[in-house]
N, C-alpha and C positions, 0 to 999 in steps of 0.2 A: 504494500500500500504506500502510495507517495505521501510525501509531508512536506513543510517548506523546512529546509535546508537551506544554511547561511553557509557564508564564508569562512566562520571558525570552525563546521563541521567539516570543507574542504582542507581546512590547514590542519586538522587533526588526523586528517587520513595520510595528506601529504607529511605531517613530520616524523611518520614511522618509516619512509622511506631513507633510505643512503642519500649524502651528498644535499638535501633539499634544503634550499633557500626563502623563506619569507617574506617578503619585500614588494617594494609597488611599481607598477609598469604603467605610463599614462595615468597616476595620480590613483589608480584602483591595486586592490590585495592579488597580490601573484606568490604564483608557486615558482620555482628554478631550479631546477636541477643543474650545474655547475655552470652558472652564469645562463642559461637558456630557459623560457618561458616555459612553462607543460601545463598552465591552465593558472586562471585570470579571470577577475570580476571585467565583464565588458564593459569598454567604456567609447565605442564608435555612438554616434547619438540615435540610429535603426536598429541597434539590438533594445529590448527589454527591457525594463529594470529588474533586477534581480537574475542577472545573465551570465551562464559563465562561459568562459569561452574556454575548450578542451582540445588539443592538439592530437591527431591522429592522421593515420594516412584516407586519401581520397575513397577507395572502398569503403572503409569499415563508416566513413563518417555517411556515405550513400545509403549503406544499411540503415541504422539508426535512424536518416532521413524518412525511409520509406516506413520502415518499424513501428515508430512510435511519432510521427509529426506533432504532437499535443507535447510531449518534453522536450524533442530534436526539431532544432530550425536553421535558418542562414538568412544571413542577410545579402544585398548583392555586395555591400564592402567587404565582406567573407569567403567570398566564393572560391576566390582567386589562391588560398591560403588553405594551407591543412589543417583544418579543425572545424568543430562545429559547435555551435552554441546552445546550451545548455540549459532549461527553465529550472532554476532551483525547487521551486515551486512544486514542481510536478515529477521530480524524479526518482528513484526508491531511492534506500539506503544502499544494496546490495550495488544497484545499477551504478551508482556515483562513486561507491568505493575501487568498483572495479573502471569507469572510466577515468577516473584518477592515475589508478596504477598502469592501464595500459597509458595513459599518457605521457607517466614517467618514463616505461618502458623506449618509448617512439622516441620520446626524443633525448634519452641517452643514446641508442643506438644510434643517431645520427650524429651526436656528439664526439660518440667511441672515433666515429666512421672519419669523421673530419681530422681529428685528432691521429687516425692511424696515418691518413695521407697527406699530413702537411708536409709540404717541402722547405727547407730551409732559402735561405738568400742563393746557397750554390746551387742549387735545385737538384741537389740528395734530397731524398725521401726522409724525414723524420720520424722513429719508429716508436710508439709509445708502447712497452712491453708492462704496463704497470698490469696486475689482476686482480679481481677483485673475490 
């Protein structure tokens, strides 16, 4: 059953994860995972109030679209971007914990990915062999 859900129930999902950061993006409460966005109160002036906005790749966020449109929406300033926006309002407990975690997921992996293939100034390869 949905409930409205705030901000601090996303930041309480978020700070059981590794590496997450706290902090505000365009004036609104965001999550970060090492320096990068993974979900954020919307602050475009076409989302909602009460909006969150959750980073995922283009499929899974098409799913959701079609799934459940009364939780999942977009605006057209979104479209263009991986993620989709989120009714706090309307979305379960279960649902929000795990878009949370896949969105930590998403964008550490692009994180990892960036980080494996930086090239230095000589343009060697920069090899991050940290594990976790």
């Amino acid at each position: 059953m949905a409930h409205s859900s705030s901000f601090k129930t996303v930041e309480s999902i978020g700070r059981r994860l590794p590496d997450v950061e706290v902090t505000t993006t365009w004036g609104q409460p965001t999550l970060k995972v090492r320096g990068k966005m993974f979900v954020c109160i919307a602050s475009h002036k076409s989302a909602e109030p009460n909006t969150l906005v959750v980073m995922m790749d283009f499929a899974d966020r098409d799913a959701l679209l079609e799934d459940d449109p009364d939780t999942y929406y977009l605006k057209d300033h979104y479209l263009n971007y991986s993620c989709v926006l989120v009714r706090l309002s309307r979305v379960r407990d279960d649902a929000l914990r795990d878009l949370i975690t896949g969105a930590y997921r998403f964008v550490s992996a692009r994180v990892r990915t960036k980080q494996a293939g930086r090239k230095s100034r000589t343009g060697v390869v920069v090899s991050s062999n940290r594990q976790r």
